[in-house]
C-alpha positions as CSV (number, residue, x, y, z in Angstrom):
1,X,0.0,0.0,0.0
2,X,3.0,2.6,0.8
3,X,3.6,2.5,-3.0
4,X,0.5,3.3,-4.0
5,X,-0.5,5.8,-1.4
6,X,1.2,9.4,-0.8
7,X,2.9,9.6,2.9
8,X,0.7,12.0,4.0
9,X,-2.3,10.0,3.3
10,X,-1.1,6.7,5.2
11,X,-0.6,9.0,8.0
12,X,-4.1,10.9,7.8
13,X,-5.9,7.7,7.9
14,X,-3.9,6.1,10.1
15,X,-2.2,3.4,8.6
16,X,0.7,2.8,10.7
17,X,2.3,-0.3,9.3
18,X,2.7,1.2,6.2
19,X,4.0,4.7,7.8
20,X,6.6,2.5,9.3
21,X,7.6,1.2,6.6
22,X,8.0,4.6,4.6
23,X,10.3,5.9,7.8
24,X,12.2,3.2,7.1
25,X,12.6,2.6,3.5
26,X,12.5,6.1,2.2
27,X,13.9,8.5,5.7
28,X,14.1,11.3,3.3
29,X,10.3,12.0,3.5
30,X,9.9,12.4,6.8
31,X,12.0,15.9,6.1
32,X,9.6,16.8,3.9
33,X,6.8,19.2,4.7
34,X,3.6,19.3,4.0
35,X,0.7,21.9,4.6
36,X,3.3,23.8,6.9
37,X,4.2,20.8,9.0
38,X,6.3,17.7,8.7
39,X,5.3,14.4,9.0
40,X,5.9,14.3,12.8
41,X,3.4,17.1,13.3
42,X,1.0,15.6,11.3
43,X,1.0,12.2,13.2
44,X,0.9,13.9,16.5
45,X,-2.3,15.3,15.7
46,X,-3.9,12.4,15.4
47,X,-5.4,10.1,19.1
48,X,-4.5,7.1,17.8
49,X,-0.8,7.5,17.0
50,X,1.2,4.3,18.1
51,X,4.5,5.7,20.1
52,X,6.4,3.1,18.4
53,X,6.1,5.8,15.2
54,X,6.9,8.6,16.7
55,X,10.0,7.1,18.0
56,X,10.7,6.4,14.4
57,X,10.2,9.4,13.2
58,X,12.3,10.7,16.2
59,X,15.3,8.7,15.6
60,X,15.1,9.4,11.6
61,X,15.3,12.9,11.9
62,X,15.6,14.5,15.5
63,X,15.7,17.7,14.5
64,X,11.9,17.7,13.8
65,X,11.3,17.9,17.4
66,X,12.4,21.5,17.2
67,X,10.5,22.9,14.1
C-alpha cells in the first residue's frame, strides 16, 4: 500500500504499518513538509498514534522535534 499511497495520506488515515515502513525505506520523507508541517506534526495530531512511530520518526530525523 505505501507505494501506491502518498505519505501524507497513510498517516491521515492512520495506517501505521505502512508509515513505518516509509520511515524506514524512504527516511528522506519524513523531512519533507507538507501543509506547513512535517510528518511528525502531522502524526501527532492524530489520538491514535502508536508511540512506536513517533520514536521512528524521532530517531530518523531529530531535529523535527524542534521545528
Amino acid at each position: 500500500m505505501a507505494n501506491q499511497v502518498g505519505f501524507l495520506t497513510l498517516i491521515l488515515v492512520g495506517q501505521w504499518s505502512d508509515v513505518l515502513k516509509v520511515i524506514r525505506t524512504r527516511p528522506g520523507e519524513v523531512k519533507i513538509w507538507e501543509n506547513n508541517l512535517l510528518p511528525l506534526s502531522h502524526a501527532c495530531r492524530r489520538s491514535d498514534v502508536p508511540i512506536e512511530v513517533i520514536e521512528e520518526f524521532i530517531k530518523v530525523y531529530p531535529e523535527a522535534v524542534n521545528r
